[in-house]
Each structure stands twice: as structure tokens, then as C-alpha cells.
N, C-alpha and C positions, 0 to 999 in steps of 0.2 A: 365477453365470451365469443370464442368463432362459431358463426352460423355452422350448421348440419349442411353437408353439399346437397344439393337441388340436382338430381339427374335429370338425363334426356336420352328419348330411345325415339326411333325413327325405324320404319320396314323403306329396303330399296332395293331397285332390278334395275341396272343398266345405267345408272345417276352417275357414274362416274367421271362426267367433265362438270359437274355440279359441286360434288362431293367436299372439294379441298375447302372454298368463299364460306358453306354451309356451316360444316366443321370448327373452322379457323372464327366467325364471327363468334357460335354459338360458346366456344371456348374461353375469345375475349370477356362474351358478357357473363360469366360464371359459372357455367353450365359442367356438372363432371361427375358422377360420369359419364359417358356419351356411348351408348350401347346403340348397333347398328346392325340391325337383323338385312340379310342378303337373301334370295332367293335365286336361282335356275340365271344369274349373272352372265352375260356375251362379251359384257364390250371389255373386262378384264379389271373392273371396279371390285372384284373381290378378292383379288391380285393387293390392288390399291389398297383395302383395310388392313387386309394381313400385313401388313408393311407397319402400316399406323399403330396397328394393335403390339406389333414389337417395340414399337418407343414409346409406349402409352398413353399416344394419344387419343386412344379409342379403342373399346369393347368390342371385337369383329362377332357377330354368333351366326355360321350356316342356320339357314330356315328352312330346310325341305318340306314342301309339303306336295301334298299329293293332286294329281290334275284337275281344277273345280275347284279346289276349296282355297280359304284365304289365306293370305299368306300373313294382312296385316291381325287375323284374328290369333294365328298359332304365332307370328311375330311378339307380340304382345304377351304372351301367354310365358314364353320365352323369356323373356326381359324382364318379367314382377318375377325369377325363379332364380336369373340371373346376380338381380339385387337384391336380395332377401336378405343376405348376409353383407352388404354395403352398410357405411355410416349413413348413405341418403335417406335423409325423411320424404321428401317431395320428389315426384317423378312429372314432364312433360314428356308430351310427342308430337311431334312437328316432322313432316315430312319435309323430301329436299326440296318443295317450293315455298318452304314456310320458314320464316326469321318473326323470333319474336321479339316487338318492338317497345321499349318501357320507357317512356316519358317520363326524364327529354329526351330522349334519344338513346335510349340502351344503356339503361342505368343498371347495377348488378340485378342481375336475377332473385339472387338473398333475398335484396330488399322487399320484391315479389312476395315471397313466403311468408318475410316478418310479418306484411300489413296484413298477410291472412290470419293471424293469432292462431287459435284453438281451430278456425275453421278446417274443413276436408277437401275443397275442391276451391280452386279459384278459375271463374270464367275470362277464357280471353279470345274477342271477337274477331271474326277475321276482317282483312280489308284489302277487296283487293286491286291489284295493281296488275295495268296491261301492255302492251306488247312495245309501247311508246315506239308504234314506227316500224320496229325491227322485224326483219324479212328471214333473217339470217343469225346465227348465234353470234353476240357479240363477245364471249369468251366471260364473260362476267354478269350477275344479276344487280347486286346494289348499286352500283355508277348507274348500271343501262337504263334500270326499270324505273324510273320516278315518277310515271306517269299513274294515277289513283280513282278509286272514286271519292265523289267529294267527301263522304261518307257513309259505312255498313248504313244502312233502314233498321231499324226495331220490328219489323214485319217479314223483313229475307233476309239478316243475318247468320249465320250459322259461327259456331264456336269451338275452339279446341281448349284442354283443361290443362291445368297445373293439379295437380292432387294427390294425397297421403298416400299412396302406391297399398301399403302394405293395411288400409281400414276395406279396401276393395279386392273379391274374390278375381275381378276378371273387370276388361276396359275395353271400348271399341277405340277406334283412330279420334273420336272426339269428345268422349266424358265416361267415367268409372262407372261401375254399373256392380251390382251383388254386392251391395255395400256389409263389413261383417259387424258394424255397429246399429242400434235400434234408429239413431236419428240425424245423418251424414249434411252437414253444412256445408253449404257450396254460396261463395261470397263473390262480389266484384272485384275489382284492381286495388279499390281503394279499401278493400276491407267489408264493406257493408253488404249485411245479407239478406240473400235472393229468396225468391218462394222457398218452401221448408220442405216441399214433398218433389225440388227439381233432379234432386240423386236417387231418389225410387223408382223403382219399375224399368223398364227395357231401356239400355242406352238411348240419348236421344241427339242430335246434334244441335240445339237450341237448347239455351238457358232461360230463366223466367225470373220478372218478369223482363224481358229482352229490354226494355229504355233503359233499366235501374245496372243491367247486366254490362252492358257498353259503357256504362261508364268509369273512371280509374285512372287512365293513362295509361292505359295497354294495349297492345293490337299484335294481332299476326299478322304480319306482313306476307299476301298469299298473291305472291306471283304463278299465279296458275297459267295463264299461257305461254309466257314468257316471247320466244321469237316465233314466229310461221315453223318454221323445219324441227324447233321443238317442241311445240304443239303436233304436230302431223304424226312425230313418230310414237309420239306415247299412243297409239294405237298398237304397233307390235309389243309395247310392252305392258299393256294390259293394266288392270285397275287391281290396288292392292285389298279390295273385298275381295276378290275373286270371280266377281261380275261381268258382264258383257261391259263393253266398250267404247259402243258408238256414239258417245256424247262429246269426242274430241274428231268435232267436223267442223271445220271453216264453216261461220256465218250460222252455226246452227247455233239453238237457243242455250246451250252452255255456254257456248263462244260468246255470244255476247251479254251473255251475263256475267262472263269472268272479265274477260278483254274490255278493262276500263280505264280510260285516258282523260278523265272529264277535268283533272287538277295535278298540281304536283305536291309532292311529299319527301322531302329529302331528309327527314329529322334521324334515318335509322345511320345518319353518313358521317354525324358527329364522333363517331367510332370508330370511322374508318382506318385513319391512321395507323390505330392499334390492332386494327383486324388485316390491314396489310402487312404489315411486319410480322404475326402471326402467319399468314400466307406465307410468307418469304421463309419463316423459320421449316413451316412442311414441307417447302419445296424443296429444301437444301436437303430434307433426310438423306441418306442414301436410298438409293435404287427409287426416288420417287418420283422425280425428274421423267425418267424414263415409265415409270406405274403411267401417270399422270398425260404422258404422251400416248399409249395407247390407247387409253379411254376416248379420248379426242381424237386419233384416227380412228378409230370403230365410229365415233358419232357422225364425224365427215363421209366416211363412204356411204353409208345409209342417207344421209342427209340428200347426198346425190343421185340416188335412187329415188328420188322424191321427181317424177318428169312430170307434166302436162295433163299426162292422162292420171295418172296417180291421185296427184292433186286433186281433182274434180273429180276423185270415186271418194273424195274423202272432205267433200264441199256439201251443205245441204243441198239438199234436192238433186244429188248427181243419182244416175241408174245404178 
């Protein structure tokens, strides 16, 4: 019997030299539909989906929301209304520094679901991965980034979910929440399940108990800072809660808690082949060539607006 497809929905402003690698892996490894909520867009990445969304590679939905509030809360809100009437059972969300990674190395998604049987939610931990070096955008994330930590702690990991979309009234960016059944199971990678009351009560971004929760053979791969100039600028584009900002500052205590180089990790690369020729197939669309070139001159001239003084108002401890 063919599995039920496994969707994926993601909120994003201004990702558009990310977008194609993101896209093109997440497709390789089974993922569809792929529902991409946009917001208040510059660099011309919503150019870019509309494009995608005419050869079906992707679900394009405008996000308007209003100044202050989230974009990732009404993004969301969007995408369980979008899918209601899809064949997909299971929905993730993974934002554009998130690849999720299934041991050995980006094995179907499906498989993901199967071992969750009956369960509602499967926990998957992040891990993440830092800037290995780069100063500047190297045009790609999986080659560049294989720099890691050795491994999530059971005491400061944080987790994003896989889960039954349609058992939960509403979902933040990292686990279902208003669950509309009396008793919602939320399980590991490998199937085995986690405390029994971790789907109740206010979304949380940790699962319980977190040793038994990491375990599976899964990981988000969370290249959160990725190069210097890609770091700096997600300040102008602001955080998808709808929150203040100033936690992406050179050297400050985000930074180097994200920015982790302690090992390497290439196992998400055993795919690659097939996520390249997928790349190769988007790029050839028509008019995407050209989509694909603007995003990346919008990202370089801001990049270069990046001087000296800039820099160091956006270094801890600058005035």
C-alpha cells in the first residue's frame, strides 16, 4: 500500500538565495506537499515561489499579517486550512535553516511516519551546525556547513515535530498544541513513547523525557548561523514570532550557542547527488534562472552595506 504523503510547511521573508538547496533536498527526501507561507518579501523570493508554485513544485500562500504580530503564528494557522482537504496525514515545519536529517543519511520521510504507528506527534531534535570558517556566503548550505556539535545535551536541546496536523486545533514553529483528542502520543524516531502528558498544555519547545526523546536516528539539521553576513542580516528581517531581535549579534550568547564547529557531520551528503540534479531540474524551469539571480543581488548589496561600524553595533557589547 502507498504511504499517505507526509507534508511540509515553513513561514519566510527574504530566504530567497536559500530557498532552491531547502526545497530541492526536502523534495528529494519525500516531502509534498511543501506549503511556503511569505510575508512583507524585498529581496523578490515571492517572485521566486510564484514561479515554483506554477509547475508544482510548491504551495506559494501570501501571509499578511499585521505590524507586531507573528507571522509564524497566522503562517501556520494558514497551512492546517490549506491542507485539510490534502491526502497528507502528517505535517512538519522546518524553517529555511532546518534540513531534516534521517539516519543514514536522509532516508524517506514515509519511513519517519511508519515507525510512529498510531502515535501523534514524533519528536525531532535539533543539532546544530556553525559557520565552519565562512565569512561570507558560500552560495550553498549542505557542502559548506559540516561543521557540528558533538552532540544536542538532554538538558538544552530544543525540538521541532512531525505530527497528525489535522488531531491538533493550532501549532507553534516547534510542537502541536489544542490537541482535539482526550490523550495525544508524542513518540521518538524510533517509535518509543515519550512522557504521556508532553502534548498538553501550552506549546513547548522541549519534549520529555529529552534522553529517551533524542534518541531514533533523526535530527534537524539547524544551521542557524550559517556565514557572518548571513547572520548579521537577519536583524532586518526580524524573527518569525514576531519578537524583538537582538539575539543575532556576533559573540553574543545566541551566537555562540548556535555557532558550533566542535566535529564534523557529513551523513546528510549521502543524498546529495539526488538533491543536485533536483536543483538542476528548478533551475532550468523557465524564468527561474533569472527569479533565482535577483534574490542573490538583493542579498549581495545589503551584504555590502554590512561596514566596520555596522558590524560592531551588531557585536556584543557594541554602544
Amino acid at each position: 500500500m502507498t504511504p499517505a504523503p507526509v507534508a511540509l510547511m515553513t513561514c519566510m521573508r527574504n530566504e530567497g538565495i536559500h530557498l532552491l538547496e531547502w526545497l530541492a533536498y526536502h523534495r528529494v527526501t519525500g516531502f509534498g506537499p511543501i506549503v511556503v507561507c511569505t510575508n512583507d518579501c524585498e529581496d523578490g523570493s515571492d517572485r521566486l515561489l510564484d514561479l515554483l508554485a506554477r509547475h508544482g513544485a510548491v504551495d506559494h500562500l501570501p501571509n499578511p499579517v499585521p505590524p507586531g504580530a507573528s507571522p509564524q503564528d497566522a503562517g501556520i494557522r494558514r497551512a492546517h486550512r490549506h491542507l485539510e482537504d490534502s491526502p497528507a496525514l502528517w505535517l512538519g515545519h522546518l524553517d529555511s535553516d532546518e534540513f531534516l536529517n534521517l539516519a543514514p543519511g536522509a532516508t524517506p520521510v514515509a519511513d519517519l511516519a511508519a515507525r510512529a504507528g498510531a502515535a501523534h506527534a514524533v519528536a525531532l531534535p535539533w543539532r546544530f551546525f556553525g559557520d565552519n570558517g565562512h565569512a561570507t556566503w558560500p552560495r550553498e548550505t549542505l557542502r559548506a556547513f559540516t561543521a557540528c556539535e558533538t552532540a544536542p545535551h538532554p538538558a538544552t536541546v530544543k525540538f521541532k515535530s512531525l505530527y497528525r496536523f489535522r488531531d491538533f486545533g493550532h501549532a507553534s514553529e516547534h510542537q502541536p498544541c489544542d490537541p482535539r483528542i482526550p490523550a495525544p502520543v508524542a513518540v521518538n524516531a524510533a517509535g518509543e513513547a515519550l512522557a504521556p502528558d508532553t502534548l498538553l498544555g501550552p506549546p513547548r519547545a522541549r519534549y520529555h523525557p529529552a534522553d529517551l526523546a533524542l534518541k531514533g536516528g533523526a535530527q534537524v539539521n539547524h544551521y542557524a548561523t550559517r556565514s557572518t553576513d548571513v547572520l548579521l542580516l537577519k536583524n532586518g528581517r526580524g524573527l518569525g514570532t514576531g519578537e524583538g531581535h537582538a539575539k543575532y549579534r556576533l559573540n553574543g550568547t545566541w551566537h555562540r550557542q548556535a555557532n558550533r564547529n566542535d566535529c564534523q557531520d557529513r551523513s546528510i551528503l549521502r543524498r546529495w547527488p539526488e538533491v543536485e540534479a533536483e536543483l538542476a531540474r528548478l533551475r532550468a524551469l523557465p524564468g527561474m534562472g533569472e527569479a533565482e539571480a535577483d534574490c542573490r543581488a538583493w542579498f549581495y548589496d545589503r551584504a555590502a552595506a554590512l561596514t566596520p561600524d555596522r558590524i560592531r553595533e551588531l557585536t556584543k557589547g557594541a554602544a
